[in-house]
N, C-alpha and C positions, 0 to 999 in steps of 0.2 A: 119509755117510748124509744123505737130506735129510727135511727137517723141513718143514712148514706148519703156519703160524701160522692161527688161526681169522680169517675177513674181512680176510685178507692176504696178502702176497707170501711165497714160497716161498724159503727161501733153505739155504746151505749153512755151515757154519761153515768158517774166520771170516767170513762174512756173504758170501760169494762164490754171486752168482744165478746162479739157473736157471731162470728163467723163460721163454726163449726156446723151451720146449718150449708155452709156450700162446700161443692169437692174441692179436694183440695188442689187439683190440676186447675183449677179457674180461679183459685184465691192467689196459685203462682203467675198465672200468665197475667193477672189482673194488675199486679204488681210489678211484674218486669215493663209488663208497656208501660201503666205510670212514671215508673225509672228511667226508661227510655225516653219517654214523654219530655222531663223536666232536664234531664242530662243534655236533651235537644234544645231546650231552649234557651238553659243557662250559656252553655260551652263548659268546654272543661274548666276544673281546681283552678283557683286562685293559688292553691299551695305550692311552695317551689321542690319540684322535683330534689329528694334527694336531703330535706330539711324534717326535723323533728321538731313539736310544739314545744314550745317552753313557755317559762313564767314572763307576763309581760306580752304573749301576742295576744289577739281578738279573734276570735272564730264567730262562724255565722253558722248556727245549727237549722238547719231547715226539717220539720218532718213532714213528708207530702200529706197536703189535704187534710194536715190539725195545725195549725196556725199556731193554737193554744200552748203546743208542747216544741215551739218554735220560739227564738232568739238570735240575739249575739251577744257570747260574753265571752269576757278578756278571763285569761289565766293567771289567779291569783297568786299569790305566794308563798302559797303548799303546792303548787300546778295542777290547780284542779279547776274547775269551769260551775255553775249552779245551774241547773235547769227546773223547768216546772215538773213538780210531780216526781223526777227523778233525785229532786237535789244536789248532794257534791257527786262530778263524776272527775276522777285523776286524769289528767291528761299529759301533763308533762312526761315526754321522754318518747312521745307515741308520733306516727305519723297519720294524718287525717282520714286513709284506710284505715286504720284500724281504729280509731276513736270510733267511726261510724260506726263498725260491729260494733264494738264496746258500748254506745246508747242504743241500738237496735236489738241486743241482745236484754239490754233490760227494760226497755218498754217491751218487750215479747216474756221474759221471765214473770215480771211483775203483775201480766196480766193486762196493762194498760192498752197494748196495740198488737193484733197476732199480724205477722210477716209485716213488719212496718218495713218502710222504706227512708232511710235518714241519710242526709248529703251534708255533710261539714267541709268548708272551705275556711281559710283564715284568710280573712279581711283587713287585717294589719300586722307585719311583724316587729319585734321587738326594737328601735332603734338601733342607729352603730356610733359608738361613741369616737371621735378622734380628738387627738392632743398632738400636742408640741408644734413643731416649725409650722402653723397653720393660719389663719387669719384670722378663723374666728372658732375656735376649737368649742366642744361640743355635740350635742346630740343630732344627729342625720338621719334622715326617716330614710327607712330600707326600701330598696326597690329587686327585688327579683332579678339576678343577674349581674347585680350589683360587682363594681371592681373596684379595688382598693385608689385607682385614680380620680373614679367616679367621685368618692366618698370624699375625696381629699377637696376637691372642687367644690362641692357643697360648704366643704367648713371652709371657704374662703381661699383656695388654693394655697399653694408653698410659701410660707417667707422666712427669714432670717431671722431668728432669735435674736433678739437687741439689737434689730432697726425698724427703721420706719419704714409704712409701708410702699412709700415713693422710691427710700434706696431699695427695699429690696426687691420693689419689682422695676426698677432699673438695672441692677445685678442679672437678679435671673433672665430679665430681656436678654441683658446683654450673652450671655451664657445661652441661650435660647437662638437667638440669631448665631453665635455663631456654631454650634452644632448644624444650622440650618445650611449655612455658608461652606462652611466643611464638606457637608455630605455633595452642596452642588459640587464642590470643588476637587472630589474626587469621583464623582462622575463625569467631570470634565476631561481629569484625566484619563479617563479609560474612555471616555470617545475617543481622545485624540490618538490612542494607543490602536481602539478599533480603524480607525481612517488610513491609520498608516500602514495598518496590517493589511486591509483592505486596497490600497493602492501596491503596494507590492505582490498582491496576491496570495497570501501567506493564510493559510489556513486554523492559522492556532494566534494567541496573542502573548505579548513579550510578558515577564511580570511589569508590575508598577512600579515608576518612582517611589522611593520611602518619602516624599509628600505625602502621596496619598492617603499614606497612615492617618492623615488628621482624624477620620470620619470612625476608626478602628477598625483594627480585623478584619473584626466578623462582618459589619457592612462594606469595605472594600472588596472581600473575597465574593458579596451578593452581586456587589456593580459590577466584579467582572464577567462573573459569570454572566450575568445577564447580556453584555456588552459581546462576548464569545459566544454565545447562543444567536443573538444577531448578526456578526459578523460571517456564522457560517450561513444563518438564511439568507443575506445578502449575497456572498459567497456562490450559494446553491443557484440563485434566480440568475445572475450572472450566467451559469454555466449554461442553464437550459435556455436564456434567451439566445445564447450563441450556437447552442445546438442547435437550434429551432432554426435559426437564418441559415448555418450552412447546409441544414434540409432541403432549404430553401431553393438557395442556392443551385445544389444537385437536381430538384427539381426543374428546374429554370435550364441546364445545362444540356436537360433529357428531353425538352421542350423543343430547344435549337438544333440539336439530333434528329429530331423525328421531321419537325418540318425540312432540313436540311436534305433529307432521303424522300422526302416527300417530292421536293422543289427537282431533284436528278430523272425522276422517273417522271414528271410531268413535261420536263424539259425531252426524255426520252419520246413521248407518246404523242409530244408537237411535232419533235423530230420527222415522224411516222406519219404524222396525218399531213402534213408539207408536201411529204411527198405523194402521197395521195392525190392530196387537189391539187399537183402539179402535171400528172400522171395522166388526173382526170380532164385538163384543161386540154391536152391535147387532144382525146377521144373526142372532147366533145368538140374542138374546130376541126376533125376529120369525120365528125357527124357520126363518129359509131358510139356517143352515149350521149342521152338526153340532158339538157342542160339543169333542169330542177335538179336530178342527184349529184351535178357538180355544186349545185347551192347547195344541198342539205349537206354534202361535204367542208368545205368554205363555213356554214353554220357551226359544224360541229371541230374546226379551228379555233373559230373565234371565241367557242366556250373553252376549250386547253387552255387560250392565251389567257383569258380573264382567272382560270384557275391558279394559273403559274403565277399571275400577279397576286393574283389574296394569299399564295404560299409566302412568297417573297415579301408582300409587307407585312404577315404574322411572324416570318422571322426577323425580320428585323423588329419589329414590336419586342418580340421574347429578347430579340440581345437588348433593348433598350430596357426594358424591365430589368435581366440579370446585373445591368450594369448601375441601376438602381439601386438594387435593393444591397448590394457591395457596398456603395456611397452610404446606404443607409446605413450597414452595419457599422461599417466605420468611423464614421460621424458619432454613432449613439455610444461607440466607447472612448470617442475623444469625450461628450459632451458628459458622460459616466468621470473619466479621468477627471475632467473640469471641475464638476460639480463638487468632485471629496474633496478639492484640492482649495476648494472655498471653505465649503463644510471646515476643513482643518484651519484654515486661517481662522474660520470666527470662532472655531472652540481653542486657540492660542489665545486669540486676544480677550476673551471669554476666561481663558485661565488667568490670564496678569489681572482683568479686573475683582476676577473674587480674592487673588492675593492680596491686591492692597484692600479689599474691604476685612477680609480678616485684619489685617494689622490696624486698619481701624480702630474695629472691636476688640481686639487687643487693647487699646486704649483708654477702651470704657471700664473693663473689668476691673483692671488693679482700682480705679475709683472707688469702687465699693467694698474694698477689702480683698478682693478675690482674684489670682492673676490668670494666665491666659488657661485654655484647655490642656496643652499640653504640657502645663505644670503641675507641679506635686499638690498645688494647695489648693485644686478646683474644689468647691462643693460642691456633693452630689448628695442625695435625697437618700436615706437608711431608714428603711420600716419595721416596725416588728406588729408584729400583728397579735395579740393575746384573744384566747379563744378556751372558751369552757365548753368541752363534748364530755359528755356521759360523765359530769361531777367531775371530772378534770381539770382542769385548767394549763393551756399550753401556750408554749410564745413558739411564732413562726416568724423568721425572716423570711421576709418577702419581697417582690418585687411590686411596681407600681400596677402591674395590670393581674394584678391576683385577685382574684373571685374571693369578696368577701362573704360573712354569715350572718344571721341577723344575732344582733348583741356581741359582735365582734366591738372591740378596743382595738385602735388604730394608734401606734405612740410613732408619730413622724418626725426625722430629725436629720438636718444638713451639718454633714461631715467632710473633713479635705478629702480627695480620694484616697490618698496615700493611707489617712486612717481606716476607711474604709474596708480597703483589701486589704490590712491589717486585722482588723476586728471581724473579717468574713473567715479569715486563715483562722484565726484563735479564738470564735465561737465556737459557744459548746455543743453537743451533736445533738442534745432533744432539742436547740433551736433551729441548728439544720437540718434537722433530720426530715428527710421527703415523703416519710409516711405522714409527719402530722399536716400534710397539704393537702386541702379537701378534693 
């Protein structure tokens, strides 16, 4: 009897097609929507971009619309997977594109499904193992993305080979605060380097104190630039709000001009009409002009004078504005000068206080075996990372935010620094070497 499945291939049990009764243009589109279909509703792979299956992860084999020839099975340890009907299929070494061809191509060989449609994801990868300076060394279930600091965290964060774990997360505290205290403490100093450059007007910044070294180098040379990138946008804002007021200004100057030749020619044309209805005062008591056009004369006086006075207090108005906005300007770069000259005082006293908190924390360190930062005997954290690619097996020095793999070995371990950049100088080149970093 045959059966169809809804948005899929026709088949017969045991799984034996019959499809050759439809074209074959409708067995393909029939199939892509389905893919489409289920692609839609999943989301994309679980698989991490960029990863190959190996022995130890879980795949989830789906085939649309036969359940039957559907699972999840882990990769045993020949790297092969079991399925129904299909049996062992190799998987190790392959990435989850191509497994899919690989069982889609043998339920279509075998007869079992023609143009199947199959989607493998892995649903678990193989753990990551970590050891040494660790808390609770052991197996860490992998997450996609995963970073060597990530993983370290899991097995219980850093500690101290032969202590407890009170001193040594007393230690590292301490070590911890004061890299934190450092870093405030020479961004302290390069404020105060920016305020001062900024009060003098100085467009570039001095170098730093060799205090500032505490935090190193490379972040000192980040603070300052950072602090030099602001000091010119401060710098810049400065300029254009000065430009702007003595725009101002000239506008304001070009205001008191124009009323000013305003006010001469209004004073001119009272001058003229004075004389006028003075002219006319007499016609009219020797009776040779009507008195109404002595009034509409007299009328049109008393609009000049009223004109002449709104000229005269818009000028004075505009000198009282120009002599404003002068006040203002000057005021806003005493109250500018003011404000750095605080700003600098609290980033002074802001400086002495994290000095003495570091010498604090200096304090704490040698407690625990360890003495300050900028001594030879600080520990810092040495990983190597051992990693098996293509039946290889490699060890990579690495740093703490290095993108781990699944079934990576993590061997973590705290060294004085001095040894450190001893044993970074005289490691051998397959552990430094930058191609084996994924």
């Amino acid at each position: 009897m045959e059966h169809v499945m809804p948005n899929g291939p026709r088949y017969r049990p045991p799984f034996t097609a019959s499809l050759r009764q439809c074209p074959a243009a409708l067995i393909r589109a029939a199939s892509l929507g389905a893919f489409l279909a289920v692609a839609t509703l999943i989301g994309p792979s679980s698989a991490w971009a960029g990863t190959l299956v190996e022995r130890g992860d879980a795949l989830r084999v789906e085939v649309l619309n036969v359940p039957e020839l559907s699972r999840e099975a882990v990769v045993d340890a020949d790297g092969a997977i079991t399925l129904p009907r299909l049996g062992s299929i190799a998987v190790a070494g392959q990435d989850t594109k191509a497994i899919q061809e690989q069982i889609a191509e043998a339920l279509d060989t075998r007869g079992l499904i023609q143009t199947p449609v199959v989607i493998v994801e892995v649903t678990a990868y193989r753990p990551v193992y970590v050891g040494g300076s660790v808390g609770k060394p052991g197996a860490v279930e992998f997450v996609p993305g995963m970073t060597a600091r990530q993983a370290i965290i899991a097995a219980g964060g850093i500690r101290l080979a032969g202590t407890t774990d009170s001193s040594s997360d007393n230690a590292l505290a301490a070590l911890a605060d004061r890299r934190a205290v450092a870093l405030d403490f020479a961004q302290t100093v390069a404020r105060i380097a920016r305020i001062k450059a900024e009060l003098a007007g100085q467009p570039t910044l001095e170098a730093l104190p060799e205090e500032a070294n505490l935090a190193g180098e490379t972040v000192v040379e980040a603070i300052l630039h950072a602090e030099a990138a602001l000091l010119s946008d401060r710098l810049a804002l400065r300029a254009a709000s000065r430009s702007h007021g003595e725009n101002m200004q000239i506008m304001a100057e070009n205001e008191i001009e124009t009323l000013e030749r305003r006010a001469v020619l209004e004073v001119e044309e009272t001058e003229i009409q004075s004389a006028e209805v003075t002219q006319a005062r007499d016609l009219v008591g020797r009776g040779l002009m009507p008195r109404p056009q002595l009034q509409e004369l007299l009328r049109d006086q008393s609009r000049l004078n009223r004109d002449l006075l709104a000229t005269e207090t818009a000028k004075a108005r505009a000198r009282q504005s120009a002599a404003t906005l002068q006040y203002e300007l000057a005021n806003a770069e005493t109250q500018r000068q003011a404000e750095l000259r605080t700003d600098l005082q609290a980033a002074q006293k802001a400086r002495v206080a994290l000095l003495a908190e570091l010498e604090k924390i200096d304090l704490r360190v040698p407690s625990a075996g360890m003495v300050r930062s900028d001594g030879q005997d600080e520990f810092v954290p040495s990983l190597v990372i051992h990693r098996l690619t293509g039946g290889t097996a490699r060890q990579i020095a690495a740093d703490l935010d290095e993108a781990v793999h699944p079934g990576d070995v993590l061997d973590l371990s705290l060294v004085p620094s001095q040894r450190a950049a001893s044993n970074a100088a005289d490691r051998p080149a397959e552990i430094a070497a930058a191609e084996d970093r994924p």
